[in-house]
N, C-alpha and C positions, 0 to 999 in steps of 0.2 A: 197530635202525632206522637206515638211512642215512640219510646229510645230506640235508636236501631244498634243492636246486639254486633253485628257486623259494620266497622266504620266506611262512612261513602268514601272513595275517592276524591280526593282535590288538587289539580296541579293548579298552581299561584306561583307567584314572587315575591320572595319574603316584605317586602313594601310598597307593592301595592296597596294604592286606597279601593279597587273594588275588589281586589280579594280580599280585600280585611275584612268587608262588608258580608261575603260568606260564610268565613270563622267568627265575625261577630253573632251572625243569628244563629249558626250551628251550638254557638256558646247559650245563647238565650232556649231553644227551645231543646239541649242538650243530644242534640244530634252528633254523637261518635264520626271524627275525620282521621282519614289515614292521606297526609298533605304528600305531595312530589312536588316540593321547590324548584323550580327551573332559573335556566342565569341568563338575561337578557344582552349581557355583556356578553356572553360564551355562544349567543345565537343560537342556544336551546328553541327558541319560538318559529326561528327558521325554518325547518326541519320541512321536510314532506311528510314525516309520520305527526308531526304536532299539528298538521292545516288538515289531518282526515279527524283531528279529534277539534280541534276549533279551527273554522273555516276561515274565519277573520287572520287567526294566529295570534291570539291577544291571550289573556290569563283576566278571572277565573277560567276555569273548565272542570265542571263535578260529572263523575262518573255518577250515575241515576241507580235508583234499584231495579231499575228496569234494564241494566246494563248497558245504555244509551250514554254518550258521550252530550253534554248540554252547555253551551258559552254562553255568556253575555251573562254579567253580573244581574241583570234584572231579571232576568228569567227564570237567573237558578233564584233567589229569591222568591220568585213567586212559587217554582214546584217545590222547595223545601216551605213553605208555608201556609202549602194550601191544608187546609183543616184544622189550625189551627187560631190565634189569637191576633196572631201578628199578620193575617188575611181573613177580617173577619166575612163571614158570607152576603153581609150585608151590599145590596147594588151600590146603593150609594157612597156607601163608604170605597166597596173597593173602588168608585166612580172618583174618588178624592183620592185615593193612593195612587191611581194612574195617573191623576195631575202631577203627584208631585212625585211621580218617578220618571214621566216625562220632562217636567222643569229641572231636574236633578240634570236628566243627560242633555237639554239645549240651553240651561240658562245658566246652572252652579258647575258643573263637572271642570270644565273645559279651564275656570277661571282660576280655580283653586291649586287642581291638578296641575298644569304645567307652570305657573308662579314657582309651587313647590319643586317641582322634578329640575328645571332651568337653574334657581337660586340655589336649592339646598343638596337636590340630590348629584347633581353632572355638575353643578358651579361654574355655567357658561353665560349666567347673567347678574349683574347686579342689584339691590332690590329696588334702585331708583333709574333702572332702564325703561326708556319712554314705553317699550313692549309689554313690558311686567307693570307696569301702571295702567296700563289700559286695559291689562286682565285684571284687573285689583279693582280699576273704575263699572265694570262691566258685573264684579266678583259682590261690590258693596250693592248694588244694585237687588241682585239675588238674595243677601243677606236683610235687605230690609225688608223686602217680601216674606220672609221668612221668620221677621223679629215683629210686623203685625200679625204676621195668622198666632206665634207663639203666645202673644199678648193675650190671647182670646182663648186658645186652647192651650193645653199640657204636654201635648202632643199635635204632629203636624197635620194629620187626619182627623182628629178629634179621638174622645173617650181615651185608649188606650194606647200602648206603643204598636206599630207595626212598620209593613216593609217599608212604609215611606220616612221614614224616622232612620232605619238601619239603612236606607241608602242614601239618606244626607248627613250620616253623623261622621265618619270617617274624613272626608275633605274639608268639613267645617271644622271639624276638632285639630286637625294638622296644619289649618290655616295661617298662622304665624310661619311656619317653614317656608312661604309663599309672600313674605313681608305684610301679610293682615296683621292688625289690633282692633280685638274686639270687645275691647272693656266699652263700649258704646252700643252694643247688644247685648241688653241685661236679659232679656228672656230668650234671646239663645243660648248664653251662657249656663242659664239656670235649666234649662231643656239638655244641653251636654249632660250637666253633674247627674240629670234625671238618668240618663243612658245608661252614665258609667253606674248606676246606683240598682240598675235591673240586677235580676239574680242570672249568673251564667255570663256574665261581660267579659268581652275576651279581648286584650289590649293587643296592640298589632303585634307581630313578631319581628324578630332584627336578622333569624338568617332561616 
């Protein structure tokens, strides 16, 4: 995919984990973003005009070159990657990246994401709350799945980095916000450093 001369649109939240996961790959395959930060506190997502551009009313949401409004972090993932490295044309491969962008949103998302949002970001829970333990118990779970395939491969699809790698690095990597310690997954940890070590790594934003 060549650079686009013209930046796409992006409305996110400064800290979300799936829109980091769009300005992480837009950084890898250097795809120019012109971001609109919205405030979940201020009921930006509320809107009627924000539910004709994501229907859910969640963030991401990329403006396409197609001038199409497009949500859900996986999706825009795949149409920023299709032709490229990090989607390779391979069936079985993309047949592996759909595993694990599926397992990302039924089995890792849920466990990482709200530990974090509950403890560190609202601070409405503490991090030995029976509830936040049971996403932690559910969360090691995912991560051990994750710490044999790494064993094996260097990436979570095999050969190279792709989408399935950029939509589980963000919630793994801010997993400690969410009371994890993961010095007990050596080859997740060494697959992080792998992430941060691409060319184009875009570290999350704070506003």
């Amino acid at each position: 995919m060549p650079h686009t001369a013209e930046p796409l649109e992006l409305i996110d939240t400064p800290r979300s984990g799936n829109a980091w996961k769009v300005r992480l790959l837009c950084g890898y395959l250097d795809v120019a973003i012109r971001r609109h930060p919205m405030s979940i506190i201020d009921g930006d997502l509320n809107t009627a005009e924000f539910a004709q551009k994501s229907p859910l009313q969640q963030v991401p949401v990329l403006k396409t070159r197609e001038g199409e409004w497009l949500a859900e972090s996986a999706a825009i993932l795949w149409y920023l990657a299709k032709g490229t490295s990090f989607l390779p044309e391979d069936a079985l491969v993309q047949g592996r990246i759909v595993f694990w962008l599926i397992f990302e949103q039924t089995q890792h998302m849920v466990n990482f994401a709200q530990p974090r949002l509950q403890i560190n970001l609202r601070k409405l829970r503490e991090v030995n709350d029976p509830g936040m333990i049971a996403y932690r118990t559910a969360g090691h779970h995912a991560l051990r799945i994750m710490e044999r395939q790494l064993a094996q491969t260097s990436f979570l699809a095999g050969g190279g980095p792709t989408i399935a790698d950029v939509a589980l690095f963000p919630y793994t990597f801010m997993a400690d916000e969410g009371g994890y310690e993961l010095t007990s997954f050596p080859h997740i940890n060494a697959w992080l450093s792998r992430m941060q070590a691409l060319p184009g790594f875009a570290p999350i934003v704070s506003a």
